[in-house]
N, C-alpha and C positions, 0 to 999 in steps of 0.2 A: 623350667617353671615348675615349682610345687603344685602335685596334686592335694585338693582339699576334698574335704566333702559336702559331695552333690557338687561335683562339679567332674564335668567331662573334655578329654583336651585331645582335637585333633589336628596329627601334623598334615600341611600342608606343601605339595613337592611344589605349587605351581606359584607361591609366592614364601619368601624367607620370613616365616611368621607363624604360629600356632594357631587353631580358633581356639577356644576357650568360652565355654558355655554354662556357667552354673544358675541353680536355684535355689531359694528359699519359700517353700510353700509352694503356693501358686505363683508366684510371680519370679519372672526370669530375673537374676540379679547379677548376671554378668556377661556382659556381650562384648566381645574382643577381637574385631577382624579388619584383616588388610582390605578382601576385595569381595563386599558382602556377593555377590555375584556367585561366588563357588560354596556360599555358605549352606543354599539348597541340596546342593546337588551332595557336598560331604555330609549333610547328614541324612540322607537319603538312604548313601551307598550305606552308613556304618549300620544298617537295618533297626531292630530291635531297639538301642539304644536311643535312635533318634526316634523312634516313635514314642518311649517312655516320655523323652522332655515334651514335646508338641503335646502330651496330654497333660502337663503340669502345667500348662500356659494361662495367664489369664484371660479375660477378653478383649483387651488390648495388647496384648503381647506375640500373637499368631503371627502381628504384621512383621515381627522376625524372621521367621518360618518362609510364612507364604509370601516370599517375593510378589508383591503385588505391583502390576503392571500394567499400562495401558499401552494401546496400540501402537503408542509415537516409539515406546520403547524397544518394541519386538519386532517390526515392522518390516527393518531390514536383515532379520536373520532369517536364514534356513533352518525350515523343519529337519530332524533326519529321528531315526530308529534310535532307543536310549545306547543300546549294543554297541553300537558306534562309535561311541564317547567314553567307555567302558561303562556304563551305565545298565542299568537292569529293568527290563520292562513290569518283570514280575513284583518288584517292590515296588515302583513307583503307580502299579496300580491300588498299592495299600491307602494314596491319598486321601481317594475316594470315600474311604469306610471314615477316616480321620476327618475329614471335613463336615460329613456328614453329621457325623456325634457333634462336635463343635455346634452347626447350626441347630441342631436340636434341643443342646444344652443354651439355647439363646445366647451364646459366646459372641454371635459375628450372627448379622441378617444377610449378608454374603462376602462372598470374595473370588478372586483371580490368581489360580494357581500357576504361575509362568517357573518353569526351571529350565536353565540353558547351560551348556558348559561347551568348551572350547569351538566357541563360534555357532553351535548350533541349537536351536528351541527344540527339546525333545517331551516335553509337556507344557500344555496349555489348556485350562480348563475354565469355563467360571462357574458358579455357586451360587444359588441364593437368590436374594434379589441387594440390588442397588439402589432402592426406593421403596420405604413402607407406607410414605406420608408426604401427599393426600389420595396417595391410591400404589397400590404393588408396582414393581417393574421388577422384571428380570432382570438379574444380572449379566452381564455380557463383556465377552474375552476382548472388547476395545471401550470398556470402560471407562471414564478417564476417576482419578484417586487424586485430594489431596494430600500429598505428600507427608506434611507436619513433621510430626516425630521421627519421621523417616528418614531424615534427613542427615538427622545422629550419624545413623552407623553408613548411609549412602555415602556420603559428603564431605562430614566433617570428621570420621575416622578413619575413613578412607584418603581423605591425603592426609593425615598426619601420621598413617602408615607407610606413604609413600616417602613421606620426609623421611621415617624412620630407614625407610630400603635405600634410599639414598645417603642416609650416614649424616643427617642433617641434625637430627635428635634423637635421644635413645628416647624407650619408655620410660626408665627410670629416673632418667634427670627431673630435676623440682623445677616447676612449671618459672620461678620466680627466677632462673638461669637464663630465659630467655625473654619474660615480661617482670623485670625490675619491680615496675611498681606493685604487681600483685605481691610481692612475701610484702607483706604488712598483716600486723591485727592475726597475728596465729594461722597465715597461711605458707608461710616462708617452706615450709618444707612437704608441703603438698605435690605429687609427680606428677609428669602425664597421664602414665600409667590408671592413679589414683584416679583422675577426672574422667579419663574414657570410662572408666567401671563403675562411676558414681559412687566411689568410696574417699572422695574428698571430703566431704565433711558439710560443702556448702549447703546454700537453704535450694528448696525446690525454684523458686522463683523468685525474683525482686517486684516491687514495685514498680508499675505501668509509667509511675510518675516520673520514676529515672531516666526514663527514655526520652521524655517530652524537649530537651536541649541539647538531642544531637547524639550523634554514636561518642563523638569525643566524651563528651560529660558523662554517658553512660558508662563507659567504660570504667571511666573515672571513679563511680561509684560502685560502681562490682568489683573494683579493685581494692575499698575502704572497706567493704564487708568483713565482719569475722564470721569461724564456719561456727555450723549450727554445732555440730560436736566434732570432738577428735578427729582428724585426719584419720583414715584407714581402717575405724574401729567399727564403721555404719554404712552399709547399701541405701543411701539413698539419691532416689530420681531427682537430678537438677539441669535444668534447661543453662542456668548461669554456669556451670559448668562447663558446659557446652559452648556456651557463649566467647568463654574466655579459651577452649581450644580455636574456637575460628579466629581470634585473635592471634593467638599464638601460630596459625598457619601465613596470615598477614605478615607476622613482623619476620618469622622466618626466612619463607619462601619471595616475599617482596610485592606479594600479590595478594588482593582482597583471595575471600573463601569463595566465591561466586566465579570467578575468574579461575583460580588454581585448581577449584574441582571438576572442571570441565575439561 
């Protein structure tokens, strides 16, 4: 994989995959992982480095970072020592000073620091508050979050990583390999790849109205779209891009995205 610039790539032994993390300014513009789950803990361990990106983040982009968790999810793991896991206690009390700055800078009115690796919760913290309005509340380590955007790299990149380990799709292959009807209207040569990184080209969102006759009709019309500019040439955020990987985890693997990422 080419390194570019402002852009940082770490291999991963515990799954056949790269992470891959760049930015442009403040805003993170490229998230790339199998099992975001190791994505704390690798940039944790690579010290320095990961703390530079976490300060380039914007105010919505931390939810990268800070694995943000509620109670249902941690619930059943064991606490143990970071040392353990090879993990280092001495950096990961660097959080602290980083999350702080963030709430100061009004980045995030709080949040939940959970980092786990190979089976075990070795930090847990919450932040802030979870409630400004109509009166304060602290934030608290069984919080519950909704999810939203989270979903991306939880979910819906995470099994079509899986597909990938499985030999199902590469990244490279053009999305219209396996959903026909998307190459139309200048999208024919758009990859997986391109979609995970939001460098397809599409628009940020479609019209509400799309949706009102059914996933089939919607589909139907995000597949008539043309992109907003060139394939590969543009970082930008699109929910319909997204859209159309959970589609393409559907017709793959034989199962909706709700089902296969569970």
């Amino acid at each position: 994989m080419t390194k570019r610039k402002n852009t940082r790539t770490w291999p991963t032994a515990e799954t056949a995959c790269l992470i891959r993390i760049g930015w442009d300014g403040p805003i993170a513009s490229k998230v790339l992982i199998a099992k975001p789950v190791l994505v704390a803990a690798r940039l944790v361990r690579t010290g320095r480095a990961a703390w530079a990106f976490l300060s380039t983040l914007s105010a919505a982009a931390p939810i990268l970072f800070l694995l943000v968790a509620g109670a249902s999810a941690v619930a059943g793991l064991p606490r143990t020592v970071p040392e353990r896991v090879g993990m280092r206690a001495d950096v990961l009390s660097r959080i602290d000073a980083v999350v702080a700055k963030g709430l100061e800078q009004g980045r995030m009115p709080g949040c939940v620091v959970c980092i786990g690796r190979r089976g075990f919760i070795v930090f847990r913290k919450a932040y802030g508050f979870r409630q400004l309005l109509p009166k304060k509340e602290r934030m608290t380590s069984d919080t519950l979050f909704d999810l939203a955007s989270l979903t991306k790299p939880v979910a819906t990149a995470t099994s079509i990583m899986l597909l990938v380990e499985r030999g199902q799709i590469r990244l490279r292959d053009e999305v219209a390999d396996h959903i026909p009807e998307f190459g139309q209207n200048g999208k024919e040569d758009i990859t997986i790849e391109q979609l995970l990184t939001h460098q397809g080209g599409l628009i940020p969102d479609n019209p509400l109205a799309d949706y009102k006759d059914g996933p089939e009709k919607a589909m139907e019309r995000i597949f008539a779209l043309k992109p907003k500019v060139e394939p590969g040439t543009r970082f930008i955020y699109t929910d319909v891009g997204f859209i159309v990987l959970g589609e393409l985890v559907r017709r793959v693997s034989g199962r909706p995205l709700d089902v296969f990422a569970r």
